[in-house]
Short mmCIF file of the C-alpha atoms (twelve columns), coordinates in Angstrom:
data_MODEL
# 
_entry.id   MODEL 
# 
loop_
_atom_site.group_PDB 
_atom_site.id 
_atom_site.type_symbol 
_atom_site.label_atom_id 
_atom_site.label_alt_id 
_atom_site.label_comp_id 
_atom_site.label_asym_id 
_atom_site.label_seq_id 
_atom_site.Cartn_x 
_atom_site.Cartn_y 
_atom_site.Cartn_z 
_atom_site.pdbx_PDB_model_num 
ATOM 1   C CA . UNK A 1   17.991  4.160   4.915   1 
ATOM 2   C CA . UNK A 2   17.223  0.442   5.713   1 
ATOM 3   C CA . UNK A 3   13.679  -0.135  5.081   1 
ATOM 4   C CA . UNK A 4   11.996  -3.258  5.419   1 
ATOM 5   C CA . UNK A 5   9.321   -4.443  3.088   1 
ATOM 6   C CA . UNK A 6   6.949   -6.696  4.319   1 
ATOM 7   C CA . UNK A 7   5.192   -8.885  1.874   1 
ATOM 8   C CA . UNK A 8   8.282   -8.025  -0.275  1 
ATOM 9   C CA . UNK A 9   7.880   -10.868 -3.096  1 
ATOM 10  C CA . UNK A 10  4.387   -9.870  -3.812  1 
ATOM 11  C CA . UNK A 11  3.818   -7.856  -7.715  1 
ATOM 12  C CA . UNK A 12  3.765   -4.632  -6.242  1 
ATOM 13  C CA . UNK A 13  7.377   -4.972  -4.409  1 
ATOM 14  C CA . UNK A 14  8.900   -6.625  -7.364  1 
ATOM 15  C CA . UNK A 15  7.545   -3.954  -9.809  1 
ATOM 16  C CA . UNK A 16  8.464   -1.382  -7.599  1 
ATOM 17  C CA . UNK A 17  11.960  -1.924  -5.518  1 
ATOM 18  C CA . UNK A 18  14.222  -1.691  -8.493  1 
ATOM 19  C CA . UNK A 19  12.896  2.103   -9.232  1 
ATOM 20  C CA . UNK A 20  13.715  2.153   -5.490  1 
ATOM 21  C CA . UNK A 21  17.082  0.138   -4.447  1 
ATOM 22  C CA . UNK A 22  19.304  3.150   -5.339  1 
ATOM 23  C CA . UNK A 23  18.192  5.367   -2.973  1 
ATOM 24  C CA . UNK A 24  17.806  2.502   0.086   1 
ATOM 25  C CA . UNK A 25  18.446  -0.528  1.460   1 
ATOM 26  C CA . UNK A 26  16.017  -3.124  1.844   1 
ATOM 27  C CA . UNK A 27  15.292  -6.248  3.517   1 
ATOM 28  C CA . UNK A 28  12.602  -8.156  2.511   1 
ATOM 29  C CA . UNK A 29  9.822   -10.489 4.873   1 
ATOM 30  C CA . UNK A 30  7.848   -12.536 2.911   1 
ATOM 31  C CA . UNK A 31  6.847   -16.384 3.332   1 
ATOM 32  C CA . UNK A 32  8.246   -16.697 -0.609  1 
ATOM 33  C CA . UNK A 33  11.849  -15.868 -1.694  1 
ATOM 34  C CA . UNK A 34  11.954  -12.125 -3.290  1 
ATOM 35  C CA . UNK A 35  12.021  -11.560 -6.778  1 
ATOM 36  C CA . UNK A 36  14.369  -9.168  -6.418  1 
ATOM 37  C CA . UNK A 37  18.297  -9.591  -6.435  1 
ATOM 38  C CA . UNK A 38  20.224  -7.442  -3.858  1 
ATOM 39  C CA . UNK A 39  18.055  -7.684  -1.468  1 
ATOM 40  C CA . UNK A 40  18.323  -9.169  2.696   1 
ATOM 41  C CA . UNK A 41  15.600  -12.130 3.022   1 
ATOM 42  C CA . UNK A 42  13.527  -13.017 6.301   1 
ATOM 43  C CA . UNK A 43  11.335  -15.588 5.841   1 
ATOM 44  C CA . UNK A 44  8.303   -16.101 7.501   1 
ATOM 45  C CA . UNK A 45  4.718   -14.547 7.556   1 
ATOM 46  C CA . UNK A 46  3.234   -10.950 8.963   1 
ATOM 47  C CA . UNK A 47  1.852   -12.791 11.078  1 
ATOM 48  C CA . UNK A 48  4.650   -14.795 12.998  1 
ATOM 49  C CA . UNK A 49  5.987   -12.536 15.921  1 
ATOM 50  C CA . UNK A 50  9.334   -13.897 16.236  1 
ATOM 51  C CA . UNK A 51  9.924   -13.505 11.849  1 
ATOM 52  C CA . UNK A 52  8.424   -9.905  12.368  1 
ATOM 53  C CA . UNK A 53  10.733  -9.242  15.056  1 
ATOM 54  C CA . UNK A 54  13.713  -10.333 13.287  1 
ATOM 55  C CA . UNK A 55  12.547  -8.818  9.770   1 
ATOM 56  C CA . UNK A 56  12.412  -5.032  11.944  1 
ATOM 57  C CA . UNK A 57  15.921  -5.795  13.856  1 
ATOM 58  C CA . UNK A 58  18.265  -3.132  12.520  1 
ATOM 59  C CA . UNK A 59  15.704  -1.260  10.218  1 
ATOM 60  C CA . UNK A 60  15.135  2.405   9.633   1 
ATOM 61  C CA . UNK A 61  11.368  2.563   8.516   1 
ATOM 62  C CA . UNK A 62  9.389   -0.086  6.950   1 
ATOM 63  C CA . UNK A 63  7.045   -0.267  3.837   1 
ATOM 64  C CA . UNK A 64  3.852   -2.707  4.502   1 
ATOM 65  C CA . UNK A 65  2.864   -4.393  0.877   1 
ATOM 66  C CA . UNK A 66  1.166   -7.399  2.567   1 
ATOM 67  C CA . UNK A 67  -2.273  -7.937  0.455   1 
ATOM 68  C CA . UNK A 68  -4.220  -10.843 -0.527  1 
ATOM 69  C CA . UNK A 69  -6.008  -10.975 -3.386  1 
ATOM 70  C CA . UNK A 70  -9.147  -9.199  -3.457  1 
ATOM 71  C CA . UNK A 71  -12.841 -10.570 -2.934  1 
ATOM 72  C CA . UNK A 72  -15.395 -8.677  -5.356  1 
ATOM 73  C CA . UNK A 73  -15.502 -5.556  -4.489  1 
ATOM 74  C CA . UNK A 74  -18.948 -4.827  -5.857  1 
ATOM 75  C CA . UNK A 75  -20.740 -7.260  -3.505  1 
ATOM 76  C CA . UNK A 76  -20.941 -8.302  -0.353  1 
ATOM 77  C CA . UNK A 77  -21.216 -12.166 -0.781  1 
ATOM 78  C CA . UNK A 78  -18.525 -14.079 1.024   1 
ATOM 79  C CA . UNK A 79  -16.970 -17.347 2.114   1 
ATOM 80  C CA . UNK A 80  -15.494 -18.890 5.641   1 
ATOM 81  C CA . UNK A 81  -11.820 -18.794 4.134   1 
ATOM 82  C CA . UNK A 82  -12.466 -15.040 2.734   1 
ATOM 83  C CA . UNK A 83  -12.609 -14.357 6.419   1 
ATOM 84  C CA . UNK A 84  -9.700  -16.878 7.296   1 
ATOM 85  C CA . UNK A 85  -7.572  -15.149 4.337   1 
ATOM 86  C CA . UNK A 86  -8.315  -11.452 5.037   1 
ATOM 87  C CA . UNK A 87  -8.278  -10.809 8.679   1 
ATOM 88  C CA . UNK A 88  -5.089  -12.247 9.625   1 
ATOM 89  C CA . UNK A 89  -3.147  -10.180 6.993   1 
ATOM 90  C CA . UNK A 90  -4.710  -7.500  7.125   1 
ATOM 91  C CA . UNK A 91  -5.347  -6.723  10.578  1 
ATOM 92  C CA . UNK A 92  -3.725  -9.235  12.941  1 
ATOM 93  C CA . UNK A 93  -0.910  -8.928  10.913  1 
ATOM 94  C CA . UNK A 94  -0.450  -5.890  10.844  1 
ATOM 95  C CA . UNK A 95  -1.218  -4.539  14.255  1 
ATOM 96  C CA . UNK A 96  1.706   -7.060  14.989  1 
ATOM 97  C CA . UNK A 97  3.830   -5.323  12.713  1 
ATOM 98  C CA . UNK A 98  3.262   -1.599  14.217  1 
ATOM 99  C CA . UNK A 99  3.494   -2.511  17.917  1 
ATOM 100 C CA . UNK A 100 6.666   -4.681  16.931  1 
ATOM 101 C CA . UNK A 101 8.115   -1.572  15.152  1 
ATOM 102 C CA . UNK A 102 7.525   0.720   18.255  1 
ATOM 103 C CA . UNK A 103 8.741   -1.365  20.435  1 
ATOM 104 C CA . UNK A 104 11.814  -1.365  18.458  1 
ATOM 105 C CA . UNK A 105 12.040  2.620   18.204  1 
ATOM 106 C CA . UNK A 106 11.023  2.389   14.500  1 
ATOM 107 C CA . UNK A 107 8.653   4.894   14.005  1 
ATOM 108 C CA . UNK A 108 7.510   5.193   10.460  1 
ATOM 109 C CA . UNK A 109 6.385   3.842   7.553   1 
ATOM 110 C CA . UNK A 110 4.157   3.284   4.124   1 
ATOM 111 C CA . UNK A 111 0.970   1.063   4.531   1 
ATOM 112 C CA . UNK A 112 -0.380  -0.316  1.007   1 
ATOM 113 C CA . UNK A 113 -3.998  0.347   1.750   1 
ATOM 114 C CA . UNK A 114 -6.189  -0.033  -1.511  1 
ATOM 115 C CA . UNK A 115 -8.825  2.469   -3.435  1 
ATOM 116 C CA . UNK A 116 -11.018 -0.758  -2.145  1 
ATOM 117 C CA . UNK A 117 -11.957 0.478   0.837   1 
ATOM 118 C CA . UNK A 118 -14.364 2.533   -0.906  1 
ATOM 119 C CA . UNK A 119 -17.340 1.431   -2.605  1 
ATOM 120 C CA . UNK A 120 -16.576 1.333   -6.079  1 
ATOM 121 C CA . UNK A 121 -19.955 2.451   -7.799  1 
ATOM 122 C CA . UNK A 122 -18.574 5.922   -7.165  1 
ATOM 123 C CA . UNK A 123 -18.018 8.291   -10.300 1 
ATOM 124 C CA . UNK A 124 -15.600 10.933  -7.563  1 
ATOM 125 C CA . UNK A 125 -13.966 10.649  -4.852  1 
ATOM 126 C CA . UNK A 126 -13.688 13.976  -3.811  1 
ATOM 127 C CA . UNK A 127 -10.467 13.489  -1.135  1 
ATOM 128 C CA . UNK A 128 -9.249  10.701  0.725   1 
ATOM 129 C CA . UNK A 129 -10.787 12.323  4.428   1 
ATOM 130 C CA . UNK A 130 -14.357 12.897  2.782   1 
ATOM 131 C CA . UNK A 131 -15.240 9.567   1.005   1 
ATOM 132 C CA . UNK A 132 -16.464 6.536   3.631   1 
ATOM 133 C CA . UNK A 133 -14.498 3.355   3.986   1 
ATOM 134 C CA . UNK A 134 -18.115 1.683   2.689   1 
ATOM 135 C CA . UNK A 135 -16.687 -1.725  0.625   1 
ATOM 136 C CA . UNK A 136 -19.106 -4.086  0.909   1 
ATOM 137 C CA . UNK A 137 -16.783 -6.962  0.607   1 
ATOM 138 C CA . UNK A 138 -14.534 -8.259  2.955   1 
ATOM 139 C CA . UNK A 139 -10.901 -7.295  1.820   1 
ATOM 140 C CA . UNK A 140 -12.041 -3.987  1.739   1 
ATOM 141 C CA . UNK A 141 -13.638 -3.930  4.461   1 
ATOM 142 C CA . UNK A 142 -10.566 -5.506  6.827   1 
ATOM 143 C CA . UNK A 143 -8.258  -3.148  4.821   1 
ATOM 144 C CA . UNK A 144 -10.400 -0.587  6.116   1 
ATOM 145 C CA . UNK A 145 -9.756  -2.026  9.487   1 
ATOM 146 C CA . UNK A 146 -5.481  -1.818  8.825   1 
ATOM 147 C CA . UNK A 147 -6.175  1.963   8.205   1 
ATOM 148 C CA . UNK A 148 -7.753  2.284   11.671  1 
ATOM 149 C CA . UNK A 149 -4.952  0.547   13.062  1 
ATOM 150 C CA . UNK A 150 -2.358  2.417   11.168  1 
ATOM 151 C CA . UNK A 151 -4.362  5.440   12.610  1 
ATOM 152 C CA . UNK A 152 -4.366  4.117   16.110  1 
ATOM 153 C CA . UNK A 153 -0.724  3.637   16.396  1 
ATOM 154 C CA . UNK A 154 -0.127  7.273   15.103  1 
ATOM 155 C CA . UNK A 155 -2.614  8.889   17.583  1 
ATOM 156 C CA . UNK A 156 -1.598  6.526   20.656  1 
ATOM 157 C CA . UNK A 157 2.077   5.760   19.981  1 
ATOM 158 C CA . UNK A 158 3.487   9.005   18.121  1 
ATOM 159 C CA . UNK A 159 3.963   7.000   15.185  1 
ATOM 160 C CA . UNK A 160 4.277   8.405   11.434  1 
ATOM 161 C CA . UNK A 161 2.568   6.559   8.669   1 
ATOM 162 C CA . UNK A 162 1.594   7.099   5.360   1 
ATOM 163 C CA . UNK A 163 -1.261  4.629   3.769   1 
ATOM 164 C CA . UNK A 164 -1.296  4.425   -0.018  1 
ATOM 165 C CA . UNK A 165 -4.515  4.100   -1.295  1 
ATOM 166 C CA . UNK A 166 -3.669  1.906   -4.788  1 
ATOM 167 C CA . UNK A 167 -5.902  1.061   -7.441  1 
ATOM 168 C CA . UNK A 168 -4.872  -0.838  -10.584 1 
ATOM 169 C CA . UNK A 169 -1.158  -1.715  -9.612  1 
ATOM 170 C CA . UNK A 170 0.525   -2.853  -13.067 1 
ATOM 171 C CA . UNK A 171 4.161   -3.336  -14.663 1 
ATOM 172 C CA . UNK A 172 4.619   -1.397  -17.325 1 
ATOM 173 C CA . UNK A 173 2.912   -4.025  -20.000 1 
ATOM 174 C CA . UNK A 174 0.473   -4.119  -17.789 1 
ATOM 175 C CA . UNK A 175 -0.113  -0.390  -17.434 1 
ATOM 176 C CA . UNK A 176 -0.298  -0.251  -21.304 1 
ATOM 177 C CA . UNK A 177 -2.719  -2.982  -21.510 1 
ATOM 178 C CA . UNK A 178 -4.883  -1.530  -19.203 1 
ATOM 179 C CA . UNK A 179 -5.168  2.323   -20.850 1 
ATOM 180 C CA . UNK A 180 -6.458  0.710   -23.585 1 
ATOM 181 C CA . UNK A 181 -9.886  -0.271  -21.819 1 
ATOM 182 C CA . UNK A 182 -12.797 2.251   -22.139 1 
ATOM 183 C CA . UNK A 183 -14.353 3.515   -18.955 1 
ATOM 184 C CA . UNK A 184 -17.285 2.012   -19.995 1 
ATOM 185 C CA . UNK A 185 -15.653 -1.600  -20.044 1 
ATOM 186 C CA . UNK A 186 -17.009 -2.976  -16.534 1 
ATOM 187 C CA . UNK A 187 -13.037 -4.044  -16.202 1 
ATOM 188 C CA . UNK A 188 -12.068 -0.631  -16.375 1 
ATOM 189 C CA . UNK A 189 -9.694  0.936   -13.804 1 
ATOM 190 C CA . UNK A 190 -7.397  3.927   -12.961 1 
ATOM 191 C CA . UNK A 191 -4.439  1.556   -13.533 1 
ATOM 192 C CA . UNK A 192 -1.751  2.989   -11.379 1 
ATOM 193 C CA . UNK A 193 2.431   1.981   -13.190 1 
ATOM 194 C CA . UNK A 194 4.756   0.432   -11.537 1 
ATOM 195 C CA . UNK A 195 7.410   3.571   -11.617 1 
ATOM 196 C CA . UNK A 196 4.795   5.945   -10.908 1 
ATOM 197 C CA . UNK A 197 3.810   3.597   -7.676  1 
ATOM 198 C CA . UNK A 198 8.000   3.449   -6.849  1 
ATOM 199 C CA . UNK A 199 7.735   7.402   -6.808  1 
ATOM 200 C CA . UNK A 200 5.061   7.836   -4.309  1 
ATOM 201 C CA . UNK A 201 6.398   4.556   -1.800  1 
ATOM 202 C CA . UNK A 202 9.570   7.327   -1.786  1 
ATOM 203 C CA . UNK A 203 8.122   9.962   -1.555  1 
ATOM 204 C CA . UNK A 204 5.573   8.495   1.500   1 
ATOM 205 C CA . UNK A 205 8.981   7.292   2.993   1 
ATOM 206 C CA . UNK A 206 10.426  10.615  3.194   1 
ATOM 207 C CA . UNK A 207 7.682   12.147  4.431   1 
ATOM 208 C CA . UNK A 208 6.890   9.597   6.982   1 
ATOM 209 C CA . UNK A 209 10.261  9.668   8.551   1 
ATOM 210 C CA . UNK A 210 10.878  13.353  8.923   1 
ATOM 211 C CA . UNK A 211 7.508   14.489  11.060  1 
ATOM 212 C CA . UNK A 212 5.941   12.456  14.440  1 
ATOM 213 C CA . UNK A 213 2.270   11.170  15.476  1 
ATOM 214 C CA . UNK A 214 0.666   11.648  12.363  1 
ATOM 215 C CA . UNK A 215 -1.151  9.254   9.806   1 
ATOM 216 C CA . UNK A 216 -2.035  10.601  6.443   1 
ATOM 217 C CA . UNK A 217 -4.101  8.479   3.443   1 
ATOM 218 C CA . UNK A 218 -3.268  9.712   0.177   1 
ATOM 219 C CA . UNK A 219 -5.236  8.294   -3.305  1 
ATOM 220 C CA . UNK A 220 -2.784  6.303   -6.059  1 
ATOM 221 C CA . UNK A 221 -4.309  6.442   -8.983  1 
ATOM 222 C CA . UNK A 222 -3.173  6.014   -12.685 1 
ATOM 223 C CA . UNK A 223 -6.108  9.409   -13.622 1 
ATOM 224 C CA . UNK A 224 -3.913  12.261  -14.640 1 
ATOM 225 C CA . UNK A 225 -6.949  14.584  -15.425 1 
ATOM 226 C CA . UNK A 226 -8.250  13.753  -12.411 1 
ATOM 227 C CA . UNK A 227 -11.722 12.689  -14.376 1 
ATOM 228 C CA . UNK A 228 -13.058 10.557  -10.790 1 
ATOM 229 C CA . UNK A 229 -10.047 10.968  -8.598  1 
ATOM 230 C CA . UNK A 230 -9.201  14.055  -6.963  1 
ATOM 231 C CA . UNK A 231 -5.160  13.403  -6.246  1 
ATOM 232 C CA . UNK A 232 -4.685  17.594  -5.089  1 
ATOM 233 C CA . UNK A 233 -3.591  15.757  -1.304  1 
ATOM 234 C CA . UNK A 234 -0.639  13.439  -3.401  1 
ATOM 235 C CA . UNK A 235 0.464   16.616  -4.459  1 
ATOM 236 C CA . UNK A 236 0.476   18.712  -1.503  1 
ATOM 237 C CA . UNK A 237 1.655   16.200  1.111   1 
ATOM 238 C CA . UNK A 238 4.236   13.931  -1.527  1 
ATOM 239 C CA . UNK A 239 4.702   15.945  -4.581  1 
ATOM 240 C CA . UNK A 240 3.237   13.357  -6.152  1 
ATOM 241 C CA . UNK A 241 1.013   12.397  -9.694  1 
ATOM 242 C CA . UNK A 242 1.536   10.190  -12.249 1 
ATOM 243 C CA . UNK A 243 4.096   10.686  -15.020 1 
ATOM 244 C CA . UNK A 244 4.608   7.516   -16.557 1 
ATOM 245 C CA . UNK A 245 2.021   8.482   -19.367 1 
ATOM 246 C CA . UNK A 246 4.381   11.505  -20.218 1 
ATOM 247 C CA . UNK A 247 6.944   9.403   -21.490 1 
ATOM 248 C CA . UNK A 248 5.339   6.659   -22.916 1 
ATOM 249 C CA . UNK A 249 1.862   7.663   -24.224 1 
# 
């Protein structure tokens, strides 16, 4: 297929499309030239109509990895340009996105929602349609917001998405790095590696493009034993969990 990647020269497309380039085609939209060689470029912003428009032209599905970086997720304190960075991305943006893609006959896709639109004091999260979207801070909350969206295209339009719901996205060093922290370590997270994050984008793709009106949020996390994160709905819905530490641990 030809999937477009919006937000394509971000860490989490350039970690992930070259675990992904031989089975598709992609064409990246992103306001910064892609990391990635072998790859079509549109540039321009999620939140430009006519760069959206021309980014979907001639696609197949499309993979949403717009983010910006996150505000503290343990609090709720904020400033004017968290609210001027957030909400255009991550809702504006992508509502544009969606009703662009319908009106284009495109009809599914992979959102890159975030394990932030939880609270993050939690020691389980029991499954992805039980736990609150309850972030007190304001990426989380908006991202919250792209999930209803994603959810309102599905129900209204017959669309077919799949939301990722990613915590600790890291290259490989990265992934390493990050084992090494003790849950205890305020710093610690469920970091999530980059080929184990390429395996569930396909597998969300697949899944996406072969069923109608449905929208499905799945956890993404780097805890194989499952010690906080229940990932049973990865592996029902995408055959998914994460390998990476069975070859390199």
């Amino acid at each position: 297929m030809k999937v477009l990647i919006a937000g394509g020269s971000g860490n989490v497309a350039t970690w992930t499309m070259p675990h992904m380039q031989s089975e598709h085609e992609f064409r990246v939209l992103d306001p910064a030239p892609p990391r990635v060689e072998g790859v079509e470029f549109v540039q321009g912003s999620i939140t430009d109509p006519g760069a959206v428009r021309e980014a979907l032209d001639g696609v197949d599905a499309f993979i949403n990895m717009v983010m910006k970086s996150p505000t503290d997720s343990h609090s709720r304190k904020h400033t004017v340009q968290d609210v001027l960075d957030n909400y255009p991305v991550n809702t504006m943006g992508l509502h544009l996105l969606l009703k662009t893609a319908h009106e284009l006959g495109i009809m599914a896709g992979v959102h890159t929602s975030t394990f932030t639109v939880h609270d993050r004091h939690r020691t389980w999260y029991s499954s992805e349609d039980e736990v609150p979207l309850d972030n007190p801070g304001v990426y989380g909350l908006t991202k919250g917001f792209g999930e209803q969206i994603c959810r309102y295209f599905c129900r209204e339009f017959g669309m077919s998405i799949v939301a990722l719901r990613l915590t600790g996205p890291r290259d490989r060093a990265g992934w390493i790095e990050g084992r090494k922290l003790p849950k205890d370590d305020p710093r610690h997270l469920w970091v999530t590696d980059e080929e184990d994050m390429a395996a569930a984008y396909l597998a969300a793709l697949e899944v996406a493009v072969n069923r109608r009106g449905r929208y499905d949020a799945v956890f993404l996390a780097g805890d194989e034993n499952e010690e906080e994160v229940n990932l049973s709905k990865g592996r029902q819905l995408l055959g998914w969990e994460p390998r990476t530490h069975l070859k390199v641990d």
